[in-house]
C-alpha positions as CSV (number, residue, x, y, z in Angstrom):
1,X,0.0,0.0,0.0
2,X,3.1,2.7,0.9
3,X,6.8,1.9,0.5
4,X,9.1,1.4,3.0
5,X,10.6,5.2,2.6
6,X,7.4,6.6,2.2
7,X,7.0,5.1,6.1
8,X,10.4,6.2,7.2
9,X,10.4,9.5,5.6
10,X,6.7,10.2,7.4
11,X,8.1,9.1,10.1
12,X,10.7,10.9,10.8
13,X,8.8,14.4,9.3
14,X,6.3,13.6,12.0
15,X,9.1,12.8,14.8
16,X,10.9,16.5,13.4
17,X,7.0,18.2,14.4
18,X,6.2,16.8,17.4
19,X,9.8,17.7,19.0
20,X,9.3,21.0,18.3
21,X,7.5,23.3,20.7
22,X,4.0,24.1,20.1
23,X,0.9,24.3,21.6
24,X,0.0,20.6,22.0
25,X,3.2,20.3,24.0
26,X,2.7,23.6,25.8
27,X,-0.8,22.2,26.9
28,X,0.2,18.8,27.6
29,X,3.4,19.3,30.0
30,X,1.2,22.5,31.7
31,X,-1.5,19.7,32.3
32,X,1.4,17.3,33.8
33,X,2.3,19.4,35.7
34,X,-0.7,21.0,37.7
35,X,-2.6,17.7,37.5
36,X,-0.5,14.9,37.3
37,X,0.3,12.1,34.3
38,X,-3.5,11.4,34.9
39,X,-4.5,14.6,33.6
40,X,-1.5,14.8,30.9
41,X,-2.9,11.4,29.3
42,X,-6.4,12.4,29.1
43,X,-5.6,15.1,27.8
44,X,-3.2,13.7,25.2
45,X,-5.7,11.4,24.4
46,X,-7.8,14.5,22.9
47,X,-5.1,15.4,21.0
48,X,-4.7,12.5,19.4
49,X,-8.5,12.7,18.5
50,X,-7.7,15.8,16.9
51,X,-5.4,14.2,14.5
52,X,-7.9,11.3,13.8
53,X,-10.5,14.2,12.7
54,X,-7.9,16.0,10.3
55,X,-6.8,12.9,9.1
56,X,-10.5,11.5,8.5
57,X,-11.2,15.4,6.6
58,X,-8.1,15.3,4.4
59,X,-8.6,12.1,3.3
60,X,-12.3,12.9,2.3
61,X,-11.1,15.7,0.6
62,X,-10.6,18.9,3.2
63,X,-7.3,19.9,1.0
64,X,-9.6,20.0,-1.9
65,X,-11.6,23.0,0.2
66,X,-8.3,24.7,0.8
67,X,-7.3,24.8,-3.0
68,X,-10.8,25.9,-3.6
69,X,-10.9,28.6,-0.9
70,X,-7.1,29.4,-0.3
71,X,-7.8,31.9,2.5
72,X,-9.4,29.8,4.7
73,X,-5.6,27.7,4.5
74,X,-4.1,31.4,4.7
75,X,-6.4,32.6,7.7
76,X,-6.1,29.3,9.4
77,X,-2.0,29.4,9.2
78,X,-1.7,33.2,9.9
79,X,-3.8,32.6,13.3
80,X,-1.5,29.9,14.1
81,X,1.4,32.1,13.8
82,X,0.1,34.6,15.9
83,X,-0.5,31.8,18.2
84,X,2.6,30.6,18.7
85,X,4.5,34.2,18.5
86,X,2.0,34.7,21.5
87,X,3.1,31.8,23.5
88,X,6.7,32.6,22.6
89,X,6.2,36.0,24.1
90,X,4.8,34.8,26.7
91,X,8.1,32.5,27.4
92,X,10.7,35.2,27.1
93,X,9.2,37.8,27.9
94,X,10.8,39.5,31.9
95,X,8.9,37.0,34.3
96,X,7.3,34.9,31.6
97,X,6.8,31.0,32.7
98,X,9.0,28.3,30.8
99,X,7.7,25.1,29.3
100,X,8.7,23.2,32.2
101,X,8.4,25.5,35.4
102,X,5.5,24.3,37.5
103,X,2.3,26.5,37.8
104,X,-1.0,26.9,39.3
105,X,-3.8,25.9,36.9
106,X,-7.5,25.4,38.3
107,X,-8.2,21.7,37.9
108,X,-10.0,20.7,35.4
109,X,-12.3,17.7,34.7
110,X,-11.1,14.4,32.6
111,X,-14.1,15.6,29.8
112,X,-13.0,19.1,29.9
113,X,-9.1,18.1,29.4
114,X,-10.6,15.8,26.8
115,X,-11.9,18.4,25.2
116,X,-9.8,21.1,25.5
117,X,-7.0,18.7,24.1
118,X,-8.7,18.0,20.9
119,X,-9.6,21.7,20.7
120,X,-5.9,22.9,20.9
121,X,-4.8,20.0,18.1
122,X,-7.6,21.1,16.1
123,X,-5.9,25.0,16.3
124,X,-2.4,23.5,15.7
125,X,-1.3,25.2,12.9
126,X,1.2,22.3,12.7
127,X,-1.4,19.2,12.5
128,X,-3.3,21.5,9.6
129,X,0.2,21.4,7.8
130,X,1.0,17.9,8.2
131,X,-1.9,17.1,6.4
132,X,-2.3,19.1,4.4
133,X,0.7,19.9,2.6
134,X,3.8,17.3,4.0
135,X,1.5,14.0,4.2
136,X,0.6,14.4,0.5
137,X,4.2,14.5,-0.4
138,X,4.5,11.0,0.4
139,X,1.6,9.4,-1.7
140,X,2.2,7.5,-4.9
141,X,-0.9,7.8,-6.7
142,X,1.1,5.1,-9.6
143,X,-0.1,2.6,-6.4
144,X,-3.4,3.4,-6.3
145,X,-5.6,3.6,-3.1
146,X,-4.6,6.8,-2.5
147,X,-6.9,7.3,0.6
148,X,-5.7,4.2,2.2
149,X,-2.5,5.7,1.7
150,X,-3.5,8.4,3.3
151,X,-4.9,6.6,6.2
152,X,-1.5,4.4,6.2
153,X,0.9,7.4,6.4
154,X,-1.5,9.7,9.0
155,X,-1.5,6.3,11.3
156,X,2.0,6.2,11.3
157,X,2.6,9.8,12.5
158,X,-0.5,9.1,14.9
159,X,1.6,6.7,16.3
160,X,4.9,8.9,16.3
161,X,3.0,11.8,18.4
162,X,1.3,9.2,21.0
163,X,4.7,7.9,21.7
164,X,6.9,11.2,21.8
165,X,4.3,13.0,23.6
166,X,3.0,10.3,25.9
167,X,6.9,10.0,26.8
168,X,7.0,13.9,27.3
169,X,3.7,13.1,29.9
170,X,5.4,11.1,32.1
171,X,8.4,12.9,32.0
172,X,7.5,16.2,32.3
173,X,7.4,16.3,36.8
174,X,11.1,15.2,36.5
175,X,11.9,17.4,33.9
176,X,10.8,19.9,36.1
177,X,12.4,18.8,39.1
178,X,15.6,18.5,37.6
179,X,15.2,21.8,36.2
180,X,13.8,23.3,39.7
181,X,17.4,22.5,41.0
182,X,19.2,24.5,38.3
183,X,18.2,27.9,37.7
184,X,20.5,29.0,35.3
185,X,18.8,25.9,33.7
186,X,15.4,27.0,33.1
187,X,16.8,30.6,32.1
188,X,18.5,28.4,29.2
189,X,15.3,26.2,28.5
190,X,13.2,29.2,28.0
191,X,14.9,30.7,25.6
192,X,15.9,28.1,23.7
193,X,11.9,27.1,23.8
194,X,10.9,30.8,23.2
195,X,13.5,30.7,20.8
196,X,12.1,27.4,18.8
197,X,7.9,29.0,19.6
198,X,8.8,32.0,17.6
199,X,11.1,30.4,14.8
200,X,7.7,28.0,13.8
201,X,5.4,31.1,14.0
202,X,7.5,33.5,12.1
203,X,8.0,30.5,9.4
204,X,4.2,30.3,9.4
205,X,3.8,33.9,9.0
206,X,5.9,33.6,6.3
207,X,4.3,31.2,4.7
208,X,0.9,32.0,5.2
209,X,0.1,33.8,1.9
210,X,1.3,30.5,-0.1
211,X,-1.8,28.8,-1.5
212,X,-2.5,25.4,-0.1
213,X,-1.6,23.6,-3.2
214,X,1.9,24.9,-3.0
């Protein structure tokens, strides 16, 4: 159905993403932290919904909305620019919070972290990229199928995101701990996530004008 590269090159695009600050992480090591790995999973689990529904849409033929109506693609990628130029400002800005630092959230319920989980993914201007301009790139309509193939390749970066970011979950109260015990640490792990927040949304600024078929 795909080839082998077409697996391993998904793969590691997806891997590349989801390593990269941005506001599934920001939501999902926030949620660690104020509420435990309990909290972090549920809410991770609505995240990973949120790539199920893109996935699901592009495959039925979303993209062939955006080519249709390029400034819905445009509007949706310029807000998730501003987005993330927001939470990068919000990172280095003098007394801003860094990914990691512990802070006082009110607690929310497991429906509402649901929720609020798939609603984030759903704003990601990342997930709308991934499938809708970098998935694409690795089907070979010459094998036919080319939903399954689209199902295929969206499973395997499904999988990629669950694992990093169910990893980053559990991690995230030692992360913190460790960090908690090295100040000049956390100065260094806020910029270099502020840094990372504002090179994606700059990038997306940039790109924003581009018509989704590019």
């Amino acid at each position: 159905m795909i080839t082998a590269g077409a697996a391993a090159g998904i793969a590691l695009v997806a891997l590349g993403m989801v390593l990269t600050p941005g506001p599934n992480m920001v939501y999902l090591v926030s949620r660690s932290l104020s509420q435990g790995r309990r909290a972090g999973l549920v809410s991770l689990l609505g995240t990973v919904t949120g790539f199920v529904v893109f996935m699901t849409l592009a495959n039925l033929g979303l993209a062939v909305v955006f080519v249709a109506v390029p400034w819905l693609y445009i509007g949706l990628k310029a807000a998730g620019a501003a987005y993330l130029l927001f939470l990068a400002w919000q990172t280095l800005r003098p007394g801003g919070v860094g990914l990691f630092e512990a802070r006082d959230l009110p607690r929310d319920s497991a429906g509402r972290l649901f929720r609020m989980g798939l609603l984030t993914n759903l704003l990601n201007p990342k997930a709308a990229v991934m499938y809708l301009a970098l998935i694409p790139q690795f089907i070979s309509p010459e094998l036919g199928h080319v939903a399954a193939q689209g199902f295929a390749l969206g499973a395997i970066q499904i999988a990629v995101s669950f694992a990093v970011n169910g990893a980053i979950v559990f991690a995230a109260a030692g992360v913190a701990s460790f960090l908690g015990r090295r100040p000049s640490w956390v100065r260094w792990q806020r910029r270099v996530t502020g840094g990372l927040l504002a090179a994606v949304g700059v990038r997306l600024a940039i790109d924003a004008p581009a018509r989704a078929a590019a």
